[in-house]
Structure formats: C-alpha cells, structure tokens
C-alpha positions as CSV (number, residue, x, y, z in Angstrom):
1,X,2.0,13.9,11.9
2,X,2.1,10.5,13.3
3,X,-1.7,10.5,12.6
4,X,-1.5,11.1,8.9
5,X,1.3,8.7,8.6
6,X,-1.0,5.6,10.1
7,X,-3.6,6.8,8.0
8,X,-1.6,6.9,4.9
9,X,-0.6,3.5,5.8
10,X,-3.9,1.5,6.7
11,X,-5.2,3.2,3.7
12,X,-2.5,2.0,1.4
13,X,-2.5,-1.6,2.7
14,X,-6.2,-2.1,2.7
15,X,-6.5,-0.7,-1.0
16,X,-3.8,-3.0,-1.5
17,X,-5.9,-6.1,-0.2
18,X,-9.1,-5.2,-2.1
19,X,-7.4,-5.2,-5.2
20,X,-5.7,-8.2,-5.0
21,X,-9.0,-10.2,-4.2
22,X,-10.7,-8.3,-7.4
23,X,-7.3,-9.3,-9.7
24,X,-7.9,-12.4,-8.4
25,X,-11.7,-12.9,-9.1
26,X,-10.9,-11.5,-12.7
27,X,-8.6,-14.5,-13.1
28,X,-10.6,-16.6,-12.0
29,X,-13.5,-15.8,-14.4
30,X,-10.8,-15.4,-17.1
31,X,-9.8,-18.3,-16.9
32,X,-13.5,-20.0,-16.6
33,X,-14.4,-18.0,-20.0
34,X,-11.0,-19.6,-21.7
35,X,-12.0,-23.1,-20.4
36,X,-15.9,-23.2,-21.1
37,X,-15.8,-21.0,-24.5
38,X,-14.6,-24.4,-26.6
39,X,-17.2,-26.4,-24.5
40,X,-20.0,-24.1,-25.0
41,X,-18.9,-23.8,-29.0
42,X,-18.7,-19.9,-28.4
43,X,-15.6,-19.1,-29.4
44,X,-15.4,-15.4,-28.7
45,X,-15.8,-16.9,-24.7
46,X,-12.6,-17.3,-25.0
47,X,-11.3,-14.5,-26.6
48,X,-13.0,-12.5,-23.6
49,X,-11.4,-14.5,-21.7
50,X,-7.9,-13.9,-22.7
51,X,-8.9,-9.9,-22.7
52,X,-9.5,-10.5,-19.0
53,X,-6.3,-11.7,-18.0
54,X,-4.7,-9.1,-20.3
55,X,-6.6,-6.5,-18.1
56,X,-5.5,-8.0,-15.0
57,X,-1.8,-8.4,-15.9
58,X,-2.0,-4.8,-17.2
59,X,-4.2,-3.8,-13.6
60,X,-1.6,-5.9,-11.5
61,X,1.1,-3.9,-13.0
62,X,-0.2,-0.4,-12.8
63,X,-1.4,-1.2,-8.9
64,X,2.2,-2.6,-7.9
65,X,3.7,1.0,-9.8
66,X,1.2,3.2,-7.8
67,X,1.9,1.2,-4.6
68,X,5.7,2.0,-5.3
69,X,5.4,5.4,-6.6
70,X,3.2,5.8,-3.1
71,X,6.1,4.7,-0.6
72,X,8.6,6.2,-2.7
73,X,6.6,10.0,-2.4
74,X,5.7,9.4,0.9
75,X,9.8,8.5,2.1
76,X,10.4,11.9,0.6
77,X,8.3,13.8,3.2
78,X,9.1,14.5,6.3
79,X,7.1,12.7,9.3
C-alpha cells in the first residue's frame, strides 16, 4: 500500500506544479492582452484579456478544491 500512497502523492504534487506554471503563463498573457489592447487600438484585446484572468482565477480555484478534496478522500482510506 505504501506503493500506491507515494504514487498518489508524486502524482498529486507534480499535477500540482504543472498547473501552477500554466495559471501562471495565462496571467501573464492576460495581462499582456489588457496592456497592449489600448496600444494596439483593439479594444476587444483587452476584453480577452480580462476573460483570461477570469479563467484563471476560476482554474486556480477549482485546482486548489480538487487538490483539497484529493487529501481529504485520500485521509479517509486506510494505508
């Protein structure tokens, strides 16, 4: 069981890393469409843009629920 546990675990953590580093890069290009729509004279840029870091605050959220719905199931089964 020990097995399945460190499994569980590495496979958590890494899925956790990976999806920081894509919430991040949506921020970042968020945040470059908000900045260059105005400069560009596109104005929907920016619009995009703030539907970006919509979908990543919503993203961050659901990933930080699963994560805690994840260690709450797995302190319910036995190791």
């Amino acid at each position: 069981m020990d097995y399945v546990n460190s499994l569980f675990d590495s496979l958590t953590k890494g899925g956790i890393s990976v999806a920081i580093k894509l919430l991040g890069l949506l921020f970042f290009l968020g945040g470059i469409a908000i900045a260059t729509g105005p400069v560009v004279g596109d104005e929907r840029m920016g619009g995009h843009g703030r539907k970006i870091l919509g979908g990543v605050a919503i993203g961050g959220i659901v990933m930080l629920g699963a994560v805690g719905l994840a260690t709450a199931l797995s302190s319910l089964v036995a190791h």
